[in-house]
LOGU-992184 format. One record per residue (C-alpha): residue number from 1; x, z, y. Coordinates in pm, 1 decimal, decimal comma. Each point is the difference from the previous one (the first is absolute). Layout:
N
+-----+----------+----------+----------+
|  nr |        u |        w |        v |
+-----+----------+----------+----------+
| NUM |        X |        Z |        Y |
...
+-----+----------+----------+----------+
This chain:
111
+-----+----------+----------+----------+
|  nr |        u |        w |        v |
+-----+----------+----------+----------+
|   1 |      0,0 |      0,0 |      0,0 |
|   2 |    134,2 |   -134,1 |    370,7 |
|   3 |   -144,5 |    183,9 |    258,1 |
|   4 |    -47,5 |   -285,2 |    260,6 |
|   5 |    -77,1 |    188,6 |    284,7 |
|   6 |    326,1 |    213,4 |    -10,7 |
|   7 |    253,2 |   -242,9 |    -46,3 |
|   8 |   -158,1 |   -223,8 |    314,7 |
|   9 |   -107,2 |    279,3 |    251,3 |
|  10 |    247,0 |    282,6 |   -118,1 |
|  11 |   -145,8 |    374,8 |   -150,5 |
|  12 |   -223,6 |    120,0 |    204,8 |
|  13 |   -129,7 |    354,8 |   -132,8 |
|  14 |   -370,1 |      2,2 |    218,3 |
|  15 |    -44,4 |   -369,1 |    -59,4 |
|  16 |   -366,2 |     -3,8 |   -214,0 |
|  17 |     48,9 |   -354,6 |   -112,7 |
|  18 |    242,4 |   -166,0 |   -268,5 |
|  19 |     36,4 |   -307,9 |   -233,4 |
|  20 |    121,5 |     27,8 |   -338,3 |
|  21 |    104,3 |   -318,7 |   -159,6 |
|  22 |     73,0 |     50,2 |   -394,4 |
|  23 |     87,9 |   -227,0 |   -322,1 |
|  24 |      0,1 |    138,3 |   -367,1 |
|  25 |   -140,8 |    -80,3 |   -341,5 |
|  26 |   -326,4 |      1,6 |   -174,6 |
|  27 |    -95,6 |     37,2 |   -342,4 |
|  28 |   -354,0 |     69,3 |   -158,9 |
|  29 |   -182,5 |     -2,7 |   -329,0 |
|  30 |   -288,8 |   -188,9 |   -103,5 |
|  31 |   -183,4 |    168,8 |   -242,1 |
|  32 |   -227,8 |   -262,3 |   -105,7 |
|  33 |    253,4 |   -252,6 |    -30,0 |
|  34 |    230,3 |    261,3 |   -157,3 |
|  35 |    324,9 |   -173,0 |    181,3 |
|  36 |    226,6 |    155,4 |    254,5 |
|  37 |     35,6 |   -237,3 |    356,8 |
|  38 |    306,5 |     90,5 |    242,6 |
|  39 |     58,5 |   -149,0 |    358,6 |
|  40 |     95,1 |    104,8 |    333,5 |
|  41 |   -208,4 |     75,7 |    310,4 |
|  42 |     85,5 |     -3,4 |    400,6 |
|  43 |   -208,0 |    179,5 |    204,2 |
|  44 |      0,8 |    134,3 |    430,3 |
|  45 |   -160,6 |    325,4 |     57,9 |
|  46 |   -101,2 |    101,1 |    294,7 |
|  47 |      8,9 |    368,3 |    101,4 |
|  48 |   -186,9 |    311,7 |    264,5 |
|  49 |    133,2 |    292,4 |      7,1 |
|  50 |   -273,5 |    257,4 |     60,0 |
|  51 |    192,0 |    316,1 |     46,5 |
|  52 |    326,2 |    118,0 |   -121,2 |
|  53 |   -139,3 |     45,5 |   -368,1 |
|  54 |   -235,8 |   -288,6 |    -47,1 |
|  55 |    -12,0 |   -378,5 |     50,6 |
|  56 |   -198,6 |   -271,3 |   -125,7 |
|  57 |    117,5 |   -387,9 |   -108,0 |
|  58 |   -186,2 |   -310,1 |    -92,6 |
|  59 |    238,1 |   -254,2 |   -186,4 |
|  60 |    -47,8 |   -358,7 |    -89,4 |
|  61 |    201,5 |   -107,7 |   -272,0 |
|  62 |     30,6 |   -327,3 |   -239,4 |
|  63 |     52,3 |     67,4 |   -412,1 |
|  64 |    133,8 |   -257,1 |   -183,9 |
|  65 |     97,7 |     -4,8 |   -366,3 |
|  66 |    271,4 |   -204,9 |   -195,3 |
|  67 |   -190,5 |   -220,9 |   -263,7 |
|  68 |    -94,7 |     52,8 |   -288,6 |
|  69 |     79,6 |   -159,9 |   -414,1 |
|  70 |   -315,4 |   -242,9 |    148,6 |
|  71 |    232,0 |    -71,6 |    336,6 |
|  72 |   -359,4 |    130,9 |    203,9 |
|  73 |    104,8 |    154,6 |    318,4 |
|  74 |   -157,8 |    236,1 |    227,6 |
|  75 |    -30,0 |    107,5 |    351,3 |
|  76 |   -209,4 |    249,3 |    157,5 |
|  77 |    -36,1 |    123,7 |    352,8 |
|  78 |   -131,0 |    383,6 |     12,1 |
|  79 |     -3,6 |    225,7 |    308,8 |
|  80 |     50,8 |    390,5 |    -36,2 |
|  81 |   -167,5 |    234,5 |    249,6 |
|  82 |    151,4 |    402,2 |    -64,1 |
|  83 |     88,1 |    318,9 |    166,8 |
|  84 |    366,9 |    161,2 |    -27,1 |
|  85 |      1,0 |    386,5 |     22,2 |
|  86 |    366,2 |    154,9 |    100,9 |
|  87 |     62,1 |    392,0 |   -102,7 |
|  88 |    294,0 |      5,0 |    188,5 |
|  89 |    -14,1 |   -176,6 |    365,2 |
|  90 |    360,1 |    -30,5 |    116,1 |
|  91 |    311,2 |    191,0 |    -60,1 |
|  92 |   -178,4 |    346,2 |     66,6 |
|  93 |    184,8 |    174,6 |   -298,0 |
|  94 |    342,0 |   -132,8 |    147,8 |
|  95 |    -92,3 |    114,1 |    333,4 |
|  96 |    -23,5 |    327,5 |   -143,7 |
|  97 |    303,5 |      5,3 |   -160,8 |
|  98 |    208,5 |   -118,5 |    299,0 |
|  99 |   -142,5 |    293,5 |    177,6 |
| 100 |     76,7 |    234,8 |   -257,1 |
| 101 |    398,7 |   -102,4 |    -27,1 |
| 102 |    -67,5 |    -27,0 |    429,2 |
| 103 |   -153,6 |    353,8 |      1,3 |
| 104 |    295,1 |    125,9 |   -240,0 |
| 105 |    287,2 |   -156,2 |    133,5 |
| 106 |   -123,7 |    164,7 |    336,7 |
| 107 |     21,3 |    333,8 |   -100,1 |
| 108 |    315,1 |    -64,4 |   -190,5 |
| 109 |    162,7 |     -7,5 |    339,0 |
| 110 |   -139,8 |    238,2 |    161,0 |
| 111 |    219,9 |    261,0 |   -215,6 |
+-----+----------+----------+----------+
């Protein structure tokens, strides 16, 4: 996964926007033709961050699998709407921790 809107406009930790372009493989099952199919799929997904711990995507994407013993080939275009939950927003726990050594190395020399 690229993220698009970083490597053109720079990080930007309040920005509420970003695109994600990503490439990776596909495989799936089909149980009534009992046969495995593998492929690759490309997809852009568009992202709003709501708050620090929650944003929400839509992503259009194209499938398309190598072909088969039959040489059939197939392509599919599917779209994926979804909501990303983050437990830990930020470096918060590493914050804390350079304050800590901060905090002790402070009253280290004060003696």
């Amino acid at each position: 996964m690229l993220n698009l809107s970083n490597l053109l406009l720079g990080y930007d930790p309040e920005d509420r926007f970003s695109t994600n372009l990503y490439v990776g493989s596909q495989g799936s099952y089909q149980s009534g033709l009992k046969k495995w199919r593998f492929g690759g799929l490309a997809g852009v997904q568009f992202g709003y961050r709501l708050n620090s711990h929650m944003s929400t995507y839509f992503a259009p994407e194209l499938v398309s699998y190598l072909p088969d013993k039959n040489g059939d080939h197939s392509s599919r275009v599917s779209y994926k709407v979804g909501l990303t939950y983050r437990f830990n927003s930020g470096n918060s726990q590493l914050e804390k921790l350079r304050w800590f050594i901060d905090w002790c190395a402070s009253k280290l020399q004060t003696k």
